[in-house]
ROSE-4610 file (N, C-alpha, C; in Angstrom, 1 decimal, always signed):
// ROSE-4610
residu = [X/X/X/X/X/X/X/X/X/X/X/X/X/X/X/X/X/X/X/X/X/X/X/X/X/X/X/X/X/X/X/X/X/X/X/X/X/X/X/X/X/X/X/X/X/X/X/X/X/X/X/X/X/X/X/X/X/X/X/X/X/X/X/X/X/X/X/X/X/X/X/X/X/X/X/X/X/X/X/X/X/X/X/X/X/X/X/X/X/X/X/X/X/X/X/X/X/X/X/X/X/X/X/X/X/X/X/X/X/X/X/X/X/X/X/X/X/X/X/X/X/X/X/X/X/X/X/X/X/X/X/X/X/X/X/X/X/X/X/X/X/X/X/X/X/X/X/X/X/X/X/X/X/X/X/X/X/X/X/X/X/X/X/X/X/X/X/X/X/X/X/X/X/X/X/X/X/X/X/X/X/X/X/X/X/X/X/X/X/X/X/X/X/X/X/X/X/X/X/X/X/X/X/X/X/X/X/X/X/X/X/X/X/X/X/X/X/X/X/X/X/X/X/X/X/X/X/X/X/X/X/X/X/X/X/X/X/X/X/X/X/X/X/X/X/X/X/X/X/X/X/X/X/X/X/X/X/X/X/X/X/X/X/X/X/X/X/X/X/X/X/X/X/X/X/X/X/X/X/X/X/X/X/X/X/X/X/X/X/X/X/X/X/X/X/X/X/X/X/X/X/X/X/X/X/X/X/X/X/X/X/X/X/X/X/X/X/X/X/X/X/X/X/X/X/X/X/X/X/X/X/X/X/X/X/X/X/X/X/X/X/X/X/X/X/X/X/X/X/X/X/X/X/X/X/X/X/X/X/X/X/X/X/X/X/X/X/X/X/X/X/X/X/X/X/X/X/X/X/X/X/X/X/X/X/X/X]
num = [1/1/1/2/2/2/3/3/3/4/4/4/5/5/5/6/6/6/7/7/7/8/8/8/9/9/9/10/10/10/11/11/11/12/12/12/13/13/13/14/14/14/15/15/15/16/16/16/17/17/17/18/18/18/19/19/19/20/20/20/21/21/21/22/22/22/23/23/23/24/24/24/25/25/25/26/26/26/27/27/27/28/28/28/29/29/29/30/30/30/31/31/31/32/32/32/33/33/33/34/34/34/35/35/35/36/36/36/37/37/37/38/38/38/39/39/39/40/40/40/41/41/41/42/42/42/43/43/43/44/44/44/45/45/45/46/46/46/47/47/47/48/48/48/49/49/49/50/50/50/51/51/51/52/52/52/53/53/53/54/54/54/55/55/55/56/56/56/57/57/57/58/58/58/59/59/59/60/60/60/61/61/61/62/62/62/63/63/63/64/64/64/65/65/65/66/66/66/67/67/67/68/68/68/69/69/69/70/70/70/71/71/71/72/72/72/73/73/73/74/74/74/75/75/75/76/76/76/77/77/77/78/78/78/79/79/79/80/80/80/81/81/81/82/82/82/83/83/83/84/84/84/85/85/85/86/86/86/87/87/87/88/88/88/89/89/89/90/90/90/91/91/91/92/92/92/93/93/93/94/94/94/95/95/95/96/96/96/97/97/97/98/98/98/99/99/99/100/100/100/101/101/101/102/102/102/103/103/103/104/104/104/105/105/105/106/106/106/107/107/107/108/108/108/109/109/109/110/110/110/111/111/111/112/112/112/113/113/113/114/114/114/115/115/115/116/116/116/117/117/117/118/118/118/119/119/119/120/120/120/121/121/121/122/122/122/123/123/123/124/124/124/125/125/125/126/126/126/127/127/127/128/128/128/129/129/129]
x = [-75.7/-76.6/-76.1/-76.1/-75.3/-76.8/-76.6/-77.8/-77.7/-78.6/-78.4/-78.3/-79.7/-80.2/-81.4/-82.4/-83.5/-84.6/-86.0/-86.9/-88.3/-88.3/-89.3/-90.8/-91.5/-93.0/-94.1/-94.8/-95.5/-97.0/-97.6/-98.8/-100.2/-100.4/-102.3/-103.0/-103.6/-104.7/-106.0/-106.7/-108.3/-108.9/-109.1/-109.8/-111.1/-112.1/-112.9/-112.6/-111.5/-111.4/-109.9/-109.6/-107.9/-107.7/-106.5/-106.1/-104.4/-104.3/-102.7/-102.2/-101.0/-100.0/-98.5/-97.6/-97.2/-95.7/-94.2/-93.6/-92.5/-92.8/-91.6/-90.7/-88.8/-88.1/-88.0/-87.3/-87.7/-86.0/-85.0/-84.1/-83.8/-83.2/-83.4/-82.2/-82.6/-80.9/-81.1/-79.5/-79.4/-79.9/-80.7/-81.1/-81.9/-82.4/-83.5/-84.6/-85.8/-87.5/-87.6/-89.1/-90.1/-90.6/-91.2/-91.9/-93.6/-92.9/-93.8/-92.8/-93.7/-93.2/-93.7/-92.7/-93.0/-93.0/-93.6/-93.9/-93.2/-92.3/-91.5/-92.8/-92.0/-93.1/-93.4/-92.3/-92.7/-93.7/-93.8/-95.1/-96.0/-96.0/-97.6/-97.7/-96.9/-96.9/-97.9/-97.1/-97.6/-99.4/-99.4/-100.5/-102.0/-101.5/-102.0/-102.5/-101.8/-101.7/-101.3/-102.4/-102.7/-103.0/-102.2/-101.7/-102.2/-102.9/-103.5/-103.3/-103.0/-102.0/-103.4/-104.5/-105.6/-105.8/-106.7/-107.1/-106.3/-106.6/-106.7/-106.4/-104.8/-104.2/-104.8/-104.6/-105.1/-104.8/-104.7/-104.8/-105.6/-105.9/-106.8/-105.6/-106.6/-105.8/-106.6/-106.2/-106.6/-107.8/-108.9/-110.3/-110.7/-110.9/-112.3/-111.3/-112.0/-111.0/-111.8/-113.3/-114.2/-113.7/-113.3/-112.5/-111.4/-111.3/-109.8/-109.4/-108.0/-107.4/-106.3/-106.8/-105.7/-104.5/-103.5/-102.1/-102.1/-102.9/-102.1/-101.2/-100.0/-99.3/-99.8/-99.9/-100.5/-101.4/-102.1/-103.3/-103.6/-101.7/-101.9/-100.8/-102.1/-101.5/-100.1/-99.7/-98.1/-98.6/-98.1/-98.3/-96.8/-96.3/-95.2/-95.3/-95.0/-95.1/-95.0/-93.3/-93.3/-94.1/-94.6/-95.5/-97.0/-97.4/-98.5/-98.6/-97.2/-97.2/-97.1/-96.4/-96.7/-97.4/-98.9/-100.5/-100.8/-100.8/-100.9/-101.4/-99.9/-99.5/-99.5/-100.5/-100.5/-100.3/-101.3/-101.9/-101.3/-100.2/-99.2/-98.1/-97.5/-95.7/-94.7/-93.8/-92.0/-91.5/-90.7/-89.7/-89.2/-88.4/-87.5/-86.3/-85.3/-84.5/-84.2/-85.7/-85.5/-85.0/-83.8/-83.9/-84.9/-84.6/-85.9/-85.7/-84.8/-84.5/-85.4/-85.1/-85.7/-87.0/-87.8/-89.2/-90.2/-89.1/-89.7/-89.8/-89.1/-88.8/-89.6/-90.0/-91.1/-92.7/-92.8/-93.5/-94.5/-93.6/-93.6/-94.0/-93.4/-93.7/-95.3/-95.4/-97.0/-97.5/-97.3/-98.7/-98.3/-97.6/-97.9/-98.5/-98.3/-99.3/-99.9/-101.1/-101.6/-103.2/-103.4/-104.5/-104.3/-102.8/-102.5/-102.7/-102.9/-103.0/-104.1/-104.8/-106.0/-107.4/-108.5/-109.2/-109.1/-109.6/-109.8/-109.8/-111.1/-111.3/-110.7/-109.6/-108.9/-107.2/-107.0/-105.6/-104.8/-103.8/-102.6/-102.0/-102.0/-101.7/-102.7/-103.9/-104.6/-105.0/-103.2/-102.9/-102.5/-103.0/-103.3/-102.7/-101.0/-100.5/-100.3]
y = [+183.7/+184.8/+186.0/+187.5/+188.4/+189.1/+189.8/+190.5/+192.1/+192.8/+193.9/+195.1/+194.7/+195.6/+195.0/+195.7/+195.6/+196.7/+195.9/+196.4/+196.7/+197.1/+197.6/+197.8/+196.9/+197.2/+196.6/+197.8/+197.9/+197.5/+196.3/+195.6/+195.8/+196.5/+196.6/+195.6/+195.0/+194.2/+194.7/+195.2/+196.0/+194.7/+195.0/+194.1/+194.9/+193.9/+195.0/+195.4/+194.9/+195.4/+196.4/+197.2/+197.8/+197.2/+197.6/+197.5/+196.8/+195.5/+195.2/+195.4/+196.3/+196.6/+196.2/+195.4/+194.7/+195.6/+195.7/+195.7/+194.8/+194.1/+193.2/+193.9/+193.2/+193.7/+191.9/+193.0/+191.8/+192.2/+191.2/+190.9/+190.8/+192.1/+191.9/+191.4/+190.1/+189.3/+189.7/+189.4/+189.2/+188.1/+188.5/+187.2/+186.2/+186.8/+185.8/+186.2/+185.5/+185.8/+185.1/+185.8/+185.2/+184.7/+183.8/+182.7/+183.1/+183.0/+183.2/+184.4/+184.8/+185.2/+184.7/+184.5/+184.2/+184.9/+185.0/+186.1/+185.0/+185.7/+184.6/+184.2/+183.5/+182.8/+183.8/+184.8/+186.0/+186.9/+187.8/+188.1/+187.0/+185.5/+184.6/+184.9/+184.5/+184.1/+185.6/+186.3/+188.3/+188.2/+188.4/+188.5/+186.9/+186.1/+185.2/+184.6/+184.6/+184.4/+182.9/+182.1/+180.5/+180.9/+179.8/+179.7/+178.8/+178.4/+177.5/+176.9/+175.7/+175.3/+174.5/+174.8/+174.1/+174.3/+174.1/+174.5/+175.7/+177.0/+178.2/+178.6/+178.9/+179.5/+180.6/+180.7/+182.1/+181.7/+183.2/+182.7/+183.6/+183.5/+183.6/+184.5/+185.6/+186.5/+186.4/+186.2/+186.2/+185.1/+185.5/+184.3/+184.1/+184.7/+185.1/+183.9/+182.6/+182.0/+181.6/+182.7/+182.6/+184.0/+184.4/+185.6/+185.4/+185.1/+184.3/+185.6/+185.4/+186.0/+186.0/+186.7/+185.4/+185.3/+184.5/+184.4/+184.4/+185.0/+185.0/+185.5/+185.2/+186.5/+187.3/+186.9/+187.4/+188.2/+188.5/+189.1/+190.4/+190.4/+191.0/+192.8/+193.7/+194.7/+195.1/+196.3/+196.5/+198.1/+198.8/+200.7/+200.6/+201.1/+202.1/+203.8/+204.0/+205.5/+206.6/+206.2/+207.0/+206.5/+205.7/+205.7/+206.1/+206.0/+207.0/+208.6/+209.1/+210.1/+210.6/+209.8/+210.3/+209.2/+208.7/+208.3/+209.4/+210.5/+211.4/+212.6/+212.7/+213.9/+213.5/+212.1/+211.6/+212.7/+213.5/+214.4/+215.9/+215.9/+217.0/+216.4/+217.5/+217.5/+218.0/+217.6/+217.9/+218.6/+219.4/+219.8/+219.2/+219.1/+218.0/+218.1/+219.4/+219.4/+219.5/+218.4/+217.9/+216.6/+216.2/+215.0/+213.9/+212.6/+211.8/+212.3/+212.5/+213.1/+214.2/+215.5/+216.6/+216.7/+215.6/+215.8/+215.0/+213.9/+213.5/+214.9/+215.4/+216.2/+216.9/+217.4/+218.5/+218.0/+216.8/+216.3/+215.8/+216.1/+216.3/+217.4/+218.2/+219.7/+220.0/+219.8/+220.1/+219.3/+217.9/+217.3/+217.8/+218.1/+218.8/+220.0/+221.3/+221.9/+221.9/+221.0/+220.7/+221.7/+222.0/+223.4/+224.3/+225.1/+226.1/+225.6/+225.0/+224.5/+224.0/+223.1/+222.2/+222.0/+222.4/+221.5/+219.6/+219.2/+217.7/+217.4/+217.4/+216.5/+216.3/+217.8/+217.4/+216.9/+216.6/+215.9/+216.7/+216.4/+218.0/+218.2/+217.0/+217.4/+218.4/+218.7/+219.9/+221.1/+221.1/+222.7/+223.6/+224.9/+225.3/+226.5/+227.2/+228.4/+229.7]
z = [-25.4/-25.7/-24.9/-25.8/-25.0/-24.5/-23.4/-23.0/-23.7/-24.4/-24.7/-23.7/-22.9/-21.9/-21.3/-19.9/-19.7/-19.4/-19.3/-19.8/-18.7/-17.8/-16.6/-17.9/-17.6/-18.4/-17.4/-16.9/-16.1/-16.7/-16.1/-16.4/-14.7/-15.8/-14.9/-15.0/-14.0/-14.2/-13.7/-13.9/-13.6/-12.7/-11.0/-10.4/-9.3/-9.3/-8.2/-7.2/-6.5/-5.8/-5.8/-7.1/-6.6/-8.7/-8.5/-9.6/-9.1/-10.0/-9.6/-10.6/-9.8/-10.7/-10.6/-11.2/-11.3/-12.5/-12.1/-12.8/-12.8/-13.4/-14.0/-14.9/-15.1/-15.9/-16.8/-17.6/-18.7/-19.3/-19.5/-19.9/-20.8/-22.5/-23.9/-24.4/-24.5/-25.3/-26.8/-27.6/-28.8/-29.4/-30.6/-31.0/-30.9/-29.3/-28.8/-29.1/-29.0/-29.1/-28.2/-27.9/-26.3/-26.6/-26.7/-26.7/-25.4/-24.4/-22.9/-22.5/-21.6/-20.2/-18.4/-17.9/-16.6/-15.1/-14.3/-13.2/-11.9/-11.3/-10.7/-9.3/-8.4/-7.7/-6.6/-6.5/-5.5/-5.3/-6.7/-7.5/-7.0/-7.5/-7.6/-5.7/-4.6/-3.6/-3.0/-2.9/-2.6/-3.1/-3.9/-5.0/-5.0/-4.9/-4.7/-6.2/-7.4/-8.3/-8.7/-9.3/-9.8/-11.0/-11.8/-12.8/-13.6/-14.6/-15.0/-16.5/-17.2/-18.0/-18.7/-19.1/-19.2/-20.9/-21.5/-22.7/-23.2/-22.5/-22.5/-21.3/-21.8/-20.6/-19.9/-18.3/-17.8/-16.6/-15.6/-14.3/-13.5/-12.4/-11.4/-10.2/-9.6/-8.7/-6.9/-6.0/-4.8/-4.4/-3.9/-3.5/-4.7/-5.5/-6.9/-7.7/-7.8/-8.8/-10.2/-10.2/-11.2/-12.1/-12.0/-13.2/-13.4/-14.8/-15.1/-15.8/-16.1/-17.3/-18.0/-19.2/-20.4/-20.3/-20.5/-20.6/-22.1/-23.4/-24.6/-24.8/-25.1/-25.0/-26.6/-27.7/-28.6/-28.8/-27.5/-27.5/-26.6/-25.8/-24.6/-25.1/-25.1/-25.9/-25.2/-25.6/-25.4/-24.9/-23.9/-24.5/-24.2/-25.7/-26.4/-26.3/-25.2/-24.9/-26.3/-27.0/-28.6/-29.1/-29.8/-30.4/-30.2/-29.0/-28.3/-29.1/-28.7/-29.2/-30.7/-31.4/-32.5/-33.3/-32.5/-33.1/-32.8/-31.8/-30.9/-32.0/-32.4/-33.4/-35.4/-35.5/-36.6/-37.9/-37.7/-38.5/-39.1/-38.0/-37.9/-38.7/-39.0/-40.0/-39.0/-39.1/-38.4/-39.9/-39.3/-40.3/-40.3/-42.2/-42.2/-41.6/-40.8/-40.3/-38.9/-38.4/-36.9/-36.6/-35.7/-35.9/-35.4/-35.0/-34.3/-32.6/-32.2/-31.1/-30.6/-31.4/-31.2/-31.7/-32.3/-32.4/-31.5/-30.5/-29.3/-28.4/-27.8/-27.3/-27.5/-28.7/-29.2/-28.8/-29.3/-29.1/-27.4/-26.8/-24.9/-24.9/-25.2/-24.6/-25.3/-26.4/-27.3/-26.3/-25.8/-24.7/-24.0/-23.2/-21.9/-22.3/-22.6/-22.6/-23.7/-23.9/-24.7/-24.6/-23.6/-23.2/-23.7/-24.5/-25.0/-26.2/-27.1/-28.6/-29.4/-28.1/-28.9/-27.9/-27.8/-27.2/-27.1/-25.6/-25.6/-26.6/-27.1/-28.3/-29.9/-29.7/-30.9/-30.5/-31.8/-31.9/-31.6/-31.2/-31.5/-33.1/-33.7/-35.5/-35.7/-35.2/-35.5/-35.4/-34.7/-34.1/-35.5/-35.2/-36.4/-36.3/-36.8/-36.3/-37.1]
């Protein structure tokens, strides 16, 4: 298996007390699929992370071993930064002689100043010039 590259995807867990945030890199081979992922024992050790192989995978963070949470991976959403942005900018048009390059790019600059174009509550495809 050749390795293509890797992949830093930073995973929040919402806890009462703090929020653990956690980045793992993740290693993208050719050809392969994931099946699982695994959080080495340093992460479990630090964190105090138990693991549990029961019905319904999930595991348990510090004293509280009554709040579980899931290990689906199927279930466990993704945030794709580009595609953020253009769900962002759904509604809006690119000319067609921008590349995919230069309508990310464009695309950054409209959210950042996104004050100069749109109120909150609207989209930025609904900038209107």
């Amino acid at each position: 298996m050749k390795s293509i590259g890797t992949i830093i995807k930073e995973i929040i867990m919402r806890l009462r007390k703090g929020n653990l945030r956690l980045n793992p890199q993740f290693v993208v081979l050719e050809d392969a699929h994931i099946q699982g992922a695994l959080l080495g024992t340093e992460y479990q050790r630090i964190y105090g992370i138990d693991i549990y192989n029961s019905k319904n995978r999930h595991i348990t963070i510090g004293k509280n071993k009554e709040k579980k949470f899931s290990l689906d991976i199927y279930k466990m959403s993704t945030h794709d930064p580009l595609e953020e942005l253009l769900n962002e900018f759904k509604e809006g048009q690119f000319s067609t002689n921008l590349i995919t390059k230069q309508k990310i790019s464009l695309l950054k600059i409209l959210r950042k100043n996104k004050p100069a174009f749109a109120i909150d509550e609207e989209a930025l495809g609904k900038i209107r010039g």
